[in-house]
C-alpha positions in Angstrom: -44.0 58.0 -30.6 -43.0 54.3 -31.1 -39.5 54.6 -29.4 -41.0 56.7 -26.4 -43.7 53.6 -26.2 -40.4 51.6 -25.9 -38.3 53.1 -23.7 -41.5 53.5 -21.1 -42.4 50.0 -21.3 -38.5 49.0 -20.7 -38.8 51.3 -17.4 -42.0 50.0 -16.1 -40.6 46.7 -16.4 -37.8 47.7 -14.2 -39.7 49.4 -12.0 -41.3 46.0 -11.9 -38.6 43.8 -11.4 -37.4 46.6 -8.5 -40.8 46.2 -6.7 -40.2 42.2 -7.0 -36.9 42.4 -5.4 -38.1 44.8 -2.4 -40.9 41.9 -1.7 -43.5 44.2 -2.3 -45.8 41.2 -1.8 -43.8 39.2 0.9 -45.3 35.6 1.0 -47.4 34.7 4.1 -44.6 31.4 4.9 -41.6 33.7 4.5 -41.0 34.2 8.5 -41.5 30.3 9.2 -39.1 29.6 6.0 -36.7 31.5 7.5 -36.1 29.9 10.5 -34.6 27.0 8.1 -32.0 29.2 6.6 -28.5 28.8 8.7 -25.2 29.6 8.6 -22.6 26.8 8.1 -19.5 27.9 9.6 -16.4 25.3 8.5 -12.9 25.1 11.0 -9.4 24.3 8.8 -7.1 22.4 10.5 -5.2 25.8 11.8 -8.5 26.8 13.4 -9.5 29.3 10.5 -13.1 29.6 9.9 -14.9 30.4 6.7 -18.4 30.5 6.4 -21.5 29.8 4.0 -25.4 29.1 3.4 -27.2 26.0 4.5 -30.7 25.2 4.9 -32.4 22.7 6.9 -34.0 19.9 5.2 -36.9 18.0 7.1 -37.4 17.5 10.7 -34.0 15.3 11.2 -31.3 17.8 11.8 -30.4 17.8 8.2 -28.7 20.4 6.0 -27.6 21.4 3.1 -25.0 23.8 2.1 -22.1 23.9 -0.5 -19.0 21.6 -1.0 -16.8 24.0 -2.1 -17.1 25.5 1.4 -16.8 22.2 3.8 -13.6 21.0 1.3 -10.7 20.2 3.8 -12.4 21.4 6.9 -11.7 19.5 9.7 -14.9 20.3 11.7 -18.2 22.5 11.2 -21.0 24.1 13.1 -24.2 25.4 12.1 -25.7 28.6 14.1 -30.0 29.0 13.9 -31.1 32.0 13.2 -31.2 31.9 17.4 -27.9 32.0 17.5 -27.9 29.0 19.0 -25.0 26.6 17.4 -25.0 22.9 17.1 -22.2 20.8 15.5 -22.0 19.0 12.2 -21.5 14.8 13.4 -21.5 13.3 10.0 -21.1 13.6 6.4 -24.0 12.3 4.3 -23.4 12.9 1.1 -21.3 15.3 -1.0 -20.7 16.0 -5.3 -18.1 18.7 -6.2 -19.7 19.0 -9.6 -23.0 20.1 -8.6 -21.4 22.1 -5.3 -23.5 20.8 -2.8 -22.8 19.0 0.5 -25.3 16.9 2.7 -25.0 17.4 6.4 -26.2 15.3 9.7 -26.5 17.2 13.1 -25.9 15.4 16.4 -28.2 17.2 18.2 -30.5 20.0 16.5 -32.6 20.5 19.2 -36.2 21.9 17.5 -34.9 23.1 14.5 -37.6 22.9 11.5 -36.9 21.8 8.1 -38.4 23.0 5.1 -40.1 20.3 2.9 -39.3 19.7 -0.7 -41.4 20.9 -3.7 -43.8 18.1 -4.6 -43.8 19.1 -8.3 -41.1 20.1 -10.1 -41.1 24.2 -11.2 -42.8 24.9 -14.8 -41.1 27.6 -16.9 -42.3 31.3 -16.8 -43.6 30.0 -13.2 -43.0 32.7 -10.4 -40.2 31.5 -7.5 -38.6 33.1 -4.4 -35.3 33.6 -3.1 -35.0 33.2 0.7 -32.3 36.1 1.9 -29.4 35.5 3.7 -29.3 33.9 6.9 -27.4 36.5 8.2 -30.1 39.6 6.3 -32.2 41.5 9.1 -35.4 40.2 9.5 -36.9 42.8 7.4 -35.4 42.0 4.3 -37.7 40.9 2.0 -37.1 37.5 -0.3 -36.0 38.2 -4.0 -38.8 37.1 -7.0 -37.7 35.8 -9.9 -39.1 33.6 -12.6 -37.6 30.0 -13.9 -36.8 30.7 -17.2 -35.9 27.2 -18.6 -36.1 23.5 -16.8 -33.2 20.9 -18.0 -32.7 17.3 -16.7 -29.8 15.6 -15.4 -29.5 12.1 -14.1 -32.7 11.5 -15.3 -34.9 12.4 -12.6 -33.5 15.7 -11.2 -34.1 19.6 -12.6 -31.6 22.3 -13.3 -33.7 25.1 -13.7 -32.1 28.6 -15.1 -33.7 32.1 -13.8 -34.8 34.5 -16.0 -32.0 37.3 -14.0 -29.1 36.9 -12.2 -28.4 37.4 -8.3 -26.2 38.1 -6.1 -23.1 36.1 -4.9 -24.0 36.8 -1.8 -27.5 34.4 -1.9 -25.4 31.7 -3.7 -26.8 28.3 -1.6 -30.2 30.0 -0.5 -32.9 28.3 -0.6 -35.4 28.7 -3.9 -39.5 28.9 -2.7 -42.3 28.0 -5.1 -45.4 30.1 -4.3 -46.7 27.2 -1.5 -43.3 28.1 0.2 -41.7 24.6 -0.5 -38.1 24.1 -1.6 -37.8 24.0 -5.4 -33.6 24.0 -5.1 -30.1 26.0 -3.9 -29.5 29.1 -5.9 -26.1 28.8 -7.7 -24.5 30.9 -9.6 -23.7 32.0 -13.4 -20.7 31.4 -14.6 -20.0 33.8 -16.1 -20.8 37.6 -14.0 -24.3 39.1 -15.6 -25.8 35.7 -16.4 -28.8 34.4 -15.1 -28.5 32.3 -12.1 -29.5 28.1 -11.8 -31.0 26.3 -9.6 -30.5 22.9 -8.5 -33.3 20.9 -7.6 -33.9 20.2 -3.7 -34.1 16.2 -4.3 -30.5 16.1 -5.7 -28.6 17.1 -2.6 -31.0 15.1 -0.4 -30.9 11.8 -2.5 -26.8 11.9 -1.7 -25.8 8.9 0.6 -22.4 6.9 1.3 -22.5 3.5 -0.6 -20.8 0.8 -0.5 -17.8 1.6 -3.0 -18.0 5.5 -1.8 -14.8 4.4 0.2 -12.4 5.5 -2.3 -14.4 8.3 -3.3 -12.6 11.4 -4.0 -15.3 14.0 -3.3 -16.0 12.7 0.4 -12.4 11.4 0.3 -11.5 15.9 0.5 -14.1 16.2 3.8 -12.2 15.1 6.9 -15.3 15.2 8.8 -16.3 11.5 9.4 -18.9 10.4 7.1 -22.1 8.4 7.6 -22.4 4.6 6.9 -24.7 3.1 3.7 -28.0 2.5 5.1 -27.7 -1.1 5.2 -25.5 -3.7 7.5 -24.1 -5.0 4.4 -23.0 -2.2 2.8 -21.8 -0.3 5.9 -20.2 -3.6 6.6 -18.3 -3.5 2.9 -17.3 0.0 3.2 -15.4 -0.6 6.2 -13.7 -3.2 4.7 -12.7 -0.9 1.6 -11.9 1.9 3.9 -9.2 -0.2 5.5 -7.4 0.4 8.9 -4.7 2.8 7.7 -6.4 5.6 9.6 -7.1 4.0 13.0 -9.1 7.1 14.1 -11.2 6.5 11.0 -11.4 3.1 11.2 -12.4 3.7 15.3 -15.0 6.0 14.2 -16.4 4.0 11.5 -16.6 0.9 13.8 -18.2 2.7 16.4 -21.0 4.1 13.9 -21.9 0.6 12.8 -22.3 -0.8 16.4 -24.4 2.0 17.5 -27.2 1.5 14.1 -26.8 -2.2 14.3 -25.9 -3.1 18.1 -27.6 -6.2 17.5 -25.7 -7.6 14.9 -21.6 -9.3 15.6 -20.1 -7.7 12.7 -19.1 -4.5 14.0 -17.9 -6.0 17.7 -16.0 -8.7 15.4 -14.4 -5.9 13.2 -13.6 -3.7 16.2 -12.4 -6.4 18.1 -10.2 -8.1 15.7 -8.8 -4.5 14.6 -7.5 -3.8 18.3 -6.3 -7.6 18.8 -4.4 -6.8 15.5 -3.0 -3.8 17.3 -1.8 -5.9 20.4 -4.8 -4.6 22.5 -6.1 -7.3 23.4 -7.8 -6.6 26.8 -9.5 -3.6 24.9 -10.7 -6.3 22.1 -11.5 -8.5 24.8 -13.9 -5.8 26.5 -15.2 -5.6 22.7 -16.1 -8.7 22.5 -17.5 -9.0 26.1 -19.8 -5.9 25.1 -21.2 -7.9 21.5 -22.1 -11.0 23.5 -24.0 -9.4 25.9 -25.5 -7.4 22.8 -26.1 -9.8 19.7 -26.7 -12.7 21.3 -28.0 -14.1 18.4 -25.0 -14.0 16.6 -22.7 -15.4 19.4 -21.4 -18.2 17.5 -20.0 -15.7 14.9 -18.0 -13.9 18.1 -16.9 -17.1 19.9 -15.2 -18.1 16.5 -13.7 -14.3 15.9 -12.5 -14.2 19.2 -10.9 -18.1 19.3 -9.0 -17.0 16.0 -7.8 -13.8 17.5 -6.6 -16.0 20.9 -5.3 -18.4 18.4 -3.1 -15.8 16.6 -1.8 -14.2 19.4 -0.7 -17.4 21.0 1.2 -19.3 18.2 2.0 -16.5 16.1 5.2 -15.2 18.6 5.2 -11.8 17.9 3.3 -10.3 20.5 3.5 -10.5 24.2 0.8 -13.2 25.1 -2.1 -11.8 27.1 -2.3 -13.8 30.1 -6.1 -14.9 30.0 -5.6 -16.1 26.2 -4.8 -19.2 26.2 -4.7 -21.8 23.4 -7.0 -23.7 26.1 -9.1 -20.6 25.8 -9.1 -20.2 22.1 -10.2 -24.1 21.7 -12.6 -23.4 23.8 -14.5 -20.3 22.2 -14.2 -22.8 18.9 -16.4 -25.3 20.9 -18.8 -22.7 21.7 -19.3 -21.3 18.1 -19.6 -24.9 17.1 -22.4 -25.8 20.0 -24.7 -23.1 19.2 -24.7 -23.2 15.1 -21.7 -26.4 13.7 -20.0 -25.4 11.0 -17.3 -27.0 9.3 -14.8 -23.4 9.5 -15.5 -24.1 13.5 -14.3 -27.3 13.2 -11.5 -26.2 11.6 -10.5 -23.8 14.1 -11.0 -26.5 16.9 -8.5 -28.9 15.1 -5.9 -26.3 14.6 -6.3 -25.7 18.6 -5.5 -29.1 19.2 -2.8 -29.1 16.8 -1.2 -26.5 18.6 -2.0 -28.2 21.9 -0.2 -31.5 20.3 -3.2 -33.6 20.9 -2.5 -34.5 17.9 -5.1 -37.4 17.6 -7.8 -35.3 17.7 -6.8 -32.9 15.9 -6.2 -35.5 12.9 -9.9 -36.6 13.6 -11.2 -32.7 13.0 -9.2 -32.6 10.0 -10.4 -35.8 8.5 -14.0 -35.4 9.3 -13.5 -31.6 7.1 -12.5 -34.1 4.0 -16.6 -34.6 3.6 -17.7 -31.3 4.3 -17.5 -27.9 2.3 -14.2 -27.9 3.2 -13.0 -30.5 1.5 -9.9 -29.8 0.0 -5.9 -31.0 -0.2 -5.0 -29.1 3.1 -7.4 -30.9 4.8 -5.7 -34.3 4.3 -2.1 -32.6 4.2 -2.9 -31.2 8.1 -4.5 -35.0 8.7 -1.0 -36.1 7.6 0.9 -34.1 9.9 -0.9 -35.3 12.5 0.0 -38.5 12.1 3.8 -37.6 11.7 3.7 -36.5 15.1 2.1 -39.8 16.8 4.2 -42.2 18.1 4.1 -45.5 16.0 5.3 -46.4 12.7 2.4 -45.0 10.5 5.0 -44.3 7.0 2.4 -46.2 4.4 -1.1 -44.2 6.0 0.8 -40.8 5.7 1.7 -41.6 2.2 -2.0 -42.4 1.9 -3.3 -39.3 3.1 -1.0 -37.3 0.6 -2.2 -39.3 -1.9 -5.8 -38.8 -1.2 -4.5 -34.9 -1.1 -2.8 -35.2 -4.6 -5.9 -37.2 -6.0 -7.5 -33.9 -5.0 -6.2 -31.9 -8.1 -7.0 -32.3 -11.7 -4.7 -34.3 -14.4 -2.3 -32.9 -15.5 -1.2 -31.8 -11.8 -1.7 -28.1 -12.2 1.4 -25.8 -10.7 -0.4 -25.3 -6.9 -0.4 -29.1 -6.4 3.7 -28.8 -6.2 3.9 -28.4 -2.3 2.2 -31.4 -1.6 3.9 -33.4 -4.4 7.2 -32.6 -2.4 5.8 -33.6 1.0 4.6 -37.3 -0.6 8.0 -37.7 -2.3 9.7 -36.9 1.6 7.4 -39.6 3.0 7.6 -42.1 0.3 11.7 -41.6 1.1 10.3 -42.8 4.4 8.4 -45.4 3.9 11.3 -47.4 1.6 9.5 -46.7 -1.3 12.8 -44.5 -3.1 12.0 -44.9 -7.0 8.5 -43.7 -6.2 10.2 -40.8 -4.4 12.2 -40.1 -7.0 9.6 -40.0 -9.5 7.7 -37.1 -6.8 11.0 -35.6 -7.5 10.8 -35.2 -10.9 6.9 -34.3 -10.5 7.7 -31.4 -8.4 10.5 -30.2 -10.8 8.6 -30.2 -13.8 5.5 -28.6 -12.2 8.0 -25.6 -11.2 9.0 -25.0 -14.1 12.9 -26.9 -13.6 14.0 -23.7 -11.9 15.4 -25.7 -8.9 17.8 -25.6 -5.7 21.5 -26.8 -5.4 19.7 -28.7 -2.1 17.2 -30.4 -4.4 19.2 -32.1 -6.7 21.6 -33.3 -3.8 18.6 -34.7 -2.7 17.2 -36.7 -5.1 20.7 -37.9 -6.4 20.9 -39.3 -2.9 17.7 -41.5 -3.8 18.8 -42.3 -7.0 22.2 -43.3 -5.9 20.0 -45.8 -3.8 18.0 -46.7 -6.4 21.0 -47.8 -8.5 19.7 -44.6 -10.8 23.5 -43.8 -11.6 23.7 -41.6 -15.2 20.5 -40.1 -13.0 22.5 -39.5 -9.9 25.5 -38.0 -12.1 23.6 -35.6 -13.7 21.6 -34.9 -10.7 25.1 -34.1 -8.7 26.5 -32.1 -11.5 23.4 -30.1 -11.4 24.2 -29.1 -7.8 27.2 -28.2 -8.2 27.2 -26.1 -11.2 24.1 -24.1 -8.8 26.5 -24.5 -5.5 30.2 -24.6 -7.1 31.8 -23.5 -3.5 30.4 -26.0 -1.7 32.8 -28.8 -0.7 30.3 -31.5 0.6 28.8 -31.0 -3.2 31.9 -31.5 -4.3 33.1 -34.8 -2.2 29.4 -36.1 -3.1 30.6 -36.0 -6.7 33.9 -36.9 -6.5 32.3 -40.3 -4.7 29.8 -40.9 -7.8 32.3 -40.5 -9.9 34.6 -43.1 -8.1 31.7 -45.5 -7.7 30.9 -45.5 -11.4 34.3 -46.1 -12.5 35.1 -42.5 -13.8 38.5 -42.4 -11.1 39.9 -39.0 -12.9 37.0 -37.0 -12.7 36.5 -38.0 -8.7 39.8 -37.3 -8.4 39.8 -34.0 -9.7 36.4 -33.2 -7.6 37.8 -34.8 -4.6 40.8 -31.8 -5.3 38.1 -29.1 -5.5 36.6 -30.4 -2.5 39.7 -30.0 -0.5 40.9 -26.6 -1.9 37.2 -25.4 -0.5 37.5 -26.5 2.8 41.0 -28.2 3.8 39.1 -28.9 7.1 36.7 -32.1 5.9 38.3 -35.1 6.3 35.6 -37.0 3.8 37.9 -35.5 1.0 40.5 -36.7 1.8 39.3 -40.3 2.3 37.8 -40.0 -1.4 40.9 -38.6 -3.2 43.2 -40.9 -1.1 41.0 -44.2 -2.6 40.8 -42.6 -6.1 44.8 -42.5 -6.1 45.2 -46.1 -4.7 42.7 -47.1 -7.1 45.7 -45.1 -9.8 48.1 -47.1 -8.2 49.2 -44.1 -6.2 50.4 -45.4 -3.2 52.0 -43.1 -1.3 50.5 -40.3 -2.0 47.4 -42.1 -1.0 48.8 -43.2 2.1 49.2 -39.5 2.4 45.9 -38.8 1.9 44.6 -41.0 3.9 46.4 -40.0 6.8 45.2 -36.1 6.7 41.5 -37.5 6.7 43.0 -39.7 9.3 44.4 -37.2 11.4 40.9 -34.9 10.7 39.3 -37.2 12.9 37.8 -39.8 10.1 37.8 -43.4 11.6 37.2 -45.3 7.8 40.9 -43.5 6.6 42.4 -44.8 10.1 41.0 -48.6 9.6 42.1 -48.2 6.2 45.7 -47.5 7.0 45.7 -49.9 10.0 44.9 -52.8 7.4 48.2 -51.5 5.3 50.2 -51.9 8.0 
């Protein structure tokens, strides 16, 4: 009696769970709920369509579907349960883990969402599984009962049924009993297991952020993606997206102008992107189109577009676009600065002048930047150069100026300070002032470590030569030449040290060098035909001589004249 008791409950219970399934007691919102339920069909790049579940989410052409279906499509469209078809504009969201994608229509004409459960579903509570959106209308929805509730990320529910369903509902909707979404029916993973459902609020909590540029989940959708909701993260994405993909970065620029047409960044990113490309009438329109736009940002579109002129003008590459002008570009840097002065507009207005060789001006700019935010060792380096190129003796107030720009940097001189060691030293050379040159010289080597040119230490044994700095000059020289060995004017230079400090042989034997490198300089010669006087040599100095002589060198000719 017991096991028939058993085995007739264990039938009525299926008899049950049958009844359930046929939607013996069809909800009243199940025909409105349906009209949510669509089918996502996603295009490979061949053209190849596959298709899968979605459901529309609220009243802004929103839905939801799977990831694993939209991965690597290149375009998607969603088809009411009209028939009607409207096509998939952006990505909002997407997580491969939990297999759901979130979807923004262009147009969605007046399709209805269904609204999110308010409460989350309670264990042993009754919930309904939408068909198909391609099951006849007559198909009832599938009961089941949430057999467990688990958390993840702390605020959302992974419920698990009490029964498992078919792979064909995988991504329907899940009703509670008010006919609001609970979540997206996925499937066991293993066949025979009870289903899961993910809660509604996951997939529509999914956005783009900031640092979502590298991500690799939306990275595998080729349908363009939304921006972050705010100007400064849509702003920063862009930036990390980069401009590899032009179409992308074309689209991406677009978006932000047409959710923030007031603000200059997106004209200024567009624009600057298509100068970069040698577009520069299309930038031009770009810009054009922002200061009609954000006017209050002008000043931020001015300077953009006077570095852009700038660029294209004085950087050579590119043929120059007739209406940009360094006139032009000087004069969008006095508009920036007009309605909102800044000291990076007067930058950009002394490196117009510069390039305009007003150099006065410029040097003015530059100067009045040295008590601004912009102070810095450039500023007085550029001041500098300005003065170089005025007429006027002005040696001691450019040595100034780099020394203002050297008294910029710490003690000890830190490595970055090297350049403008080296451009003091060249103006103390002059000014007259050659030991204080030389010890710029020795500055600049030891702050690069002593890994220096062949060129550089014929250049400071020249100064040290005038400085009387002999054993300096010798070492100096030597230097050169062991960096340069084939180089005959290295070699003449030391075999006319070497005479000058008494050490005849070792000129001599340079001088030698010097010749067997290039027979052709008649300063060799001259050298090695004094050295061998100086030996007592006579007529194979007189020889010597008389090569320079005949090489065109007049000191060897008025040196043989006198002989004679």
């Amino acid at each position: 009696m017991k096991t028939y008791s058993k085995v007739a409950f264990v039938c009525l219970c299926a008899l049950f769970h049958t009844a359930a399934l046929c939607g013996a007691k069809a909800p009243k919102w199940l025909k409105k709920a349906r009209q949510a339920q669509v089918t996502v069909i996603v295009f490979d790049n061949a053209g190849n369509p596959r298709e899968a579940q979605g459901v529309v989410m609220g009243d802004s052409g929103v839905v939801v579907t799977e990831y694993d279906v939209m991965r690597g499509g290149v375009r998607a469209d969603v088809v009411n349960p009209q028939g009607e078809t409207f096509a998939v504009h952006r990505i909002l969201g997407a997580n491969s883990m939990y297999n759901v994608c979130k979807l923004q229509l262009a147009q969605y004409g007046k399709m209805k969402g269904l609204s999110m459960a308010s409460t989350p579903a309670q264990p042993r509570t009754e919930v309904y599984i939408l068909p198909t959106s391609k099951a006849d209308k007559n198909v009832p929805c599938t009961t089941d009962t949430v057999a467990k509730d688990e958390s993840f990320r702390d605020r959302f529910h992974y419920y698990t049924l009490s029964s498992p369903a078919p792979e064909r509902l995988a991504g329907c909707p899940v009703m509670n009993a008010e006919g609001d979404v609970v979540g997206l029916l996925q499937m066991a993973v293993q066949e025979g297991k009870p289903s899961y459902v993910i809660d509604a609020a996951y997939p529509m909590s999914l956005c783009v952020q900031a640092i979502d540029a590298g991500n690799d989940d939306l990275q595998a959708l080729p349908i363009p993606k939304a921006l972050p909701q705010s100007a400064t993260d849509a702003a920063s994405y862009i930036y990390l997206a980069g401009t590899r993909d032009s179409a992308r970065y074309r689209q991406l620029t677009d978006d932000f102008i047409l959710a923030w047409p007031d603000s200059a960044t997106g004209y200024v990113m567009q624009a600057e992107w298509l100068a970069g490309q040698g577009h520069h009438e299309q930038a031009q329109a770009v810009y054009d189109q922002g200061l009609e736009k954000a006017k209050a940002r002008a000043d931020e579109l001015h300077y953009s577009l006077s570095r852009m002129i700038y660029a294209s003008c004085v950087d050579g590459a590119s043929t120059p676009y007739g209406p940009w002008t360094v006139e032009r570009a000087l004069a969008e840097a006095q508009a920036a600065d007009s309605l909102r002065p800044l000291s990076i507009y007067t930058k950009q207005q002394a490196d117009c002048l510069y390039a305009l060789k007003r150099y006065a001006e410029a040097q003015d700019r530059y100067l009045a930047l040295t008590h601004t935010n912009l102070r810095s060792p450039e500023m007085f380096v550029y001041a500098s150069l300005c003065l170089q190129r005025q007429e006027g003796e002005h040696a001691d107030s450019i040595v100034a100026l780099l020394d203002s720009a050297v008294a910029f940097y710490a003690q000890p001189l830190p490595r970055e300070a090297a350049p403008v060691v080296l451009m003091r030293a060249s103006a103390l050379e002059k000014a007259g002032r050659k030991r204080e040159a030389v010890a710029d010289y020795n500055t600049y080597e030891h702050l690069n470590g002593g890994n220096m040119t062949a060129n550089f230490y014929y250049t400071r044994e020249q100064l040290e030569v005038a400085c009387r700095m002999y054993p300096a000059a010798l070492n100096d020289i030597e230097r050169a030449v062991r960096l340069s060995p084939d180089d005959a004017v290295l070699r003449a230079e030391q075999a006319a040290l070497n005479y000058r400090v008494g050490q005849v042989e070792e000129a001599v034997e340079a001088a030698r060098e010097a010749i067997r490198i290039d027979p052709e300089m008649p300063d060799s010669y001259r050298i090695l035909g004094v050295c061998l006087r100086q030996q007592g040599k006579k007529a194979e100095a007189k020889e010597q001589l008389q090569k320079a002589a005949d090489l065109g060198d007049t000191i060897a000719k008025g040196m043989l004249e006198k002989e004679e």
